[in-house]
N, C-alpha and C positions, 0 to 999 in steps of 0.2 A: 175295635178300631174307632177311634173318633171323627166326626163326620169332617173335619176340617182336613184333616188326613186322607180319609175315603175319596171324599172330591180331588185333592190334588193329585192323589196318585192316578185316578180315573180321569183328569185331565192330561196329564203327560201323558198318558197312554195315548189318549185319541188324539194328544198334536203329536207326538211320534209316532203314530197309525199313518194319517195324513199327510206327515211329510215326507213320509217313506214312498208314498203311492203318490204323490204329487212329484217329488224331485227323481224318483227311481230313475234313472238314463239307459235306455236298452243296451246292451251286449253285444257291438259289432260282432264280433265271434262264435259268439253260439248262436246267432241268428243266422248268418254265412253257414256256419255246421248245419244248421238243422233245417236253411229252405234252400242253401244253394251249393252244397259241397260235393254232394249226390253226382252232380253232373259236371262242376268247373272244377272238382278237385280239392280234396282236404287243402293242399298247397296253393290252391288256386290255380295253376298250372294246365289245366283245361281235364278234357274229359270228353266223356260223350259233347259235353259244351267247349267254348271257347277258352282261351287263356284270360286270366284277367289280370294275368302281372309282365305281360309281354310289350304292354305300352301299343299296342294295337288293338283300336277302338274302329270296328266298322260301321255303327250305326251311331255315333258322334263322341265325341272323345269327353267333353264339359260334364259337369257333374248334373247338368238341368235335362242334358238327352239321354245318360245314366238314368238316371229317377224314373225319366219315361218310359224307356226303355226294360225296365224293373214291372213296373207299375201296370204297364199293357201289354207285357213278354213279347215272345214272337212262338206263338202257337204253329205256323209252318213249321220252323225249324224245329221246335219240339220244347220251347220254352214256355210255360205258363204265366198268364199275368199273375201278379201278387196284390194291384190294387184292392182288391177286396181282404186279403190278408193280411199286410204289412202296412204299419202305419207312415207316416212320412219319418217320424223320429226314427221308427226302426230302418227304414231306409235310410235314410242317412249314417246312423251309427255301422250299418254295411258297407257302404262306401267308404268311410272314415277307415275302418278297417282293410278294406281293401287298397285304400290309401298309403296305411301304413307298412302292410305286407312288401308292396311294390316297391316302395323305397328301400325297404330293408333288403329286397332282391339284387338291385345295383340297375335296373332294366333301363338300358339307353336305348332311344328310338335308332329303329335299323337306317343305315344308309343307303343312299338311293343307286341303285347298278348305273353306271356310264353306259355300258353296250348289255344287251341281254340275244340270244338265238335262239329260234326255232326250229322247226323242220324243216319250213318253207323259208322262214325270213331272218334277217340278221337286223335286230332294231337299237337305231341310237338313242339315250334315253336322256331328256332335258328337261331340267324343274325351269318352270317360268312364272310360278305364282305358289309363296309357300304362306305361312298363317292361317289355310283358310280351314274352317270347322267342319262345314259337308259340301266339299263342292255337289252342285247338282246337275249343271249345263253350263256347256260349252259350245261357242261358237267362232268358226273362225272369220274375221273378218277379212282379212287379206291373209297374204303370208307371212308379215309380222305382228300381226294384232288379232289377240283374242280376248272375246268379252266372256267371264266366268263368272256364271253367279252358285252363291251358295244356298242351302237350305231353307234358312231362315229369311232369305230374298235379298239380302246385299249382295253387290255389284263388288 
């Protein structure tokens, strides 16, 4: 082989080497399979863990308390963090997927009950503050005013 040759084709190699490992985009789906399906379900539909196509988010619904949530698990409950495992690309490529799963599910958030009953008590049930991300505290100030604040410390 001629060396003008030799060099070209051993240059294509190394930028198609490099742009393969530079641009590579991880695989919502087999990342979901293989760190988190174990528990919320091939379908995502929960499991030993939670649903995650149910449109109920208890520990923040936004994609920034997702990540965290991911990232620092919740070891009580029996989740592991992944920070040390999953990089943020592949975290998101998860999300993106779980994204797309959800929608394809049809999932509308549940409606809120008018009256609910107990054993002891019959309770009438009233939204008075909706948009919010985590509510955290509540207080009331009279009997028509209450001050809610959320997680992140907005009023």
């Amino acid at each position: 082989m001629k060396p003008i040759v030799t060099k070209t084709v051993f240059s294509i190699a190394v930028i198609s080497f490099f742009s393969f490992c530079t641009f590579a985009q991880p695989n919502g789906a087999e990342l979901y399979e293989q760190y988190c399906s174990t528990c919320h379900g091939v379908d995502l539909k929960g499991g030993n863990g939670t649903s995650l196509v149910d449109g109920i988010w208890r520990f923040g619904a936004t994609d920034s308390y997702k990540i965290k949530n991911i990232k620092k698990g919740f070891p009580q409950l029996g989740m592991p963090p992944y920070e040390s495992i999953l990089s943020d690309e592949d975290i998101s490529a998860i999300l993106a997927y779980m994204g797309d799963v959800e929608k394809g599910t049809g999932t509308v958030k549940s409606v809120v009950v008018k009256e609910n009953e107990t054993l002891d008590y019959k309770l009438n049930i009233e939204v008075f503050a909706e948009g919010l991300e985590v509510p955290w505290a509540i207080d009331f100030l009279n009997t028509d005013t209450a001050l809610i604040t959320e997680r992140p410390g907005r009023l």
